[in-house]
C-alpha positions in Angstrom: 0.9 -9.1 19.9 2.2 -9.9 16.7 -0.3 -8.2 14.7 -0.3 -4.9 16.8 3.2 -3.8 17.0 3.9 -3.8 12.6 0.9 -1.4 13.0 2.9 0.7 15.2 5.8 1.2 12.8 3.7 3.5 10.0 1.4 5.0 12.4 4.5 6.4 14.6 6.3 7.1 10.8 3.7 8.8 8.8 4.7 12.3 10.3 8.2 11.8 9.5 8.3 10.8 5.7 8.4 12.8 3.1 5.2 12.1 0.7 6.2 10.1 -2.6 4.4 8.5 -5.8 4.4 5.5 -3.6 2.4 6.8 -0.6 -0.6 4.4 -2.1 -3.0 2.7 0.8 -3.2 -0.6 -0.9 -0.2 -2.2 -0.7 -1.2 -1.8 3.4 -4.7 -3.4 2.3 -3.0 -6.7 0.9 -0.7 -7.3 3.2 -1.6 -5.5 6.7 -5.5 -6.5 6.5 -5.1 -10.5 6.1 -2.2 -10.8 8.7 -4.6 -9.1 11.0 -7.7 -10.8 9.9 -5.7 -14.2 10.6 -4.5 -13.5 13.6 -8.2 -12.2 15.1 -9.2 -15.6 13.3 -6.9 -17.6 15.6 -6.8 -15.6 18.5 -10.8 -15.7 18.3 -10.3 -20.0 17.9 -8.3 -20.2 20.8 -9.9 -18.0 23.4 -13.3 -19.7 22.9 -11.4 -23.2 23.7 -10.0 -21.8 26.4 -13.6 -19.6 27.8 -14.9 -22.9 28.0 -12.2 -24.4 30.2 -12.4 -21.2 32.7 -14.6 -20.6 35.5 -15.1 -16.8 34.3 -18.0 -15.6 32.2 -18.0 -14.7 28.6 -18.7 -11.2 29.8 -15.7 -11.2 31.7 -13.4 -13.3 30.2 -13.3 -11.5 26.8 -12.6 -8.1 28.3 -9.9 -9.7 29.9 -8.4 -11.8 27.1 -8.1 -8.2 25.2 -6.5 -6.3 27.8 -3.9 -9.5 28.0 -3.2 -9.4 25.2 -2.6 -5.6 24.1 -0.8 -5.0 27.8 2.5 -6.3 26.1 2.1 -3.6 22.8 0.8 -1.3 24.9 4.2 -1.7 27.3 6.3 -1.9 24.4 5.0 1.3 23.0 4.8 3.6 26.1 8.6 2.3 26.7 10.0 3.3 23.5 13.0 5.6 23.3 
């Protein structure tokens, strides 16, 4: 969940600024894309130590594993004022 929901913030606020000199992608680059990619990292680590502790198969468990874990963002952005 931690990843997801900074994401939120300029997707919901790009239609509301006003554009600047500063409006560069990069700055999003170095910062947004490593956060993410460490977080897939360890998310991806722990859910294949914990597939192989579950009955379920990969083909299910993955599917699932997503969907728990973007319900919570998903919730959080559908209940926002």
């Amino acid at each position: 969940m931690v990843p997801i929901w900074p994401l939120w913030f300029p997707a919901a606020s790009r239609y509301d600024r006003k554009p600047t000199e500063n409006d560069g992608t990069a700055l999003w680059l170095v910062i947004v894309a490593p956060v993410v990619g460490l977080h897939v990292l360890l998310w991806w680590a722990a859910g294949s130590a914990l597939a192989r502790r579950t009955s379920l198969s990969a083909r299910n468990y993955w599917p699932l594993s997503g969907i728990g874990t973007l319900s919570p963002t998903l919730a959080l952005v559908l209940l926002r004022p």
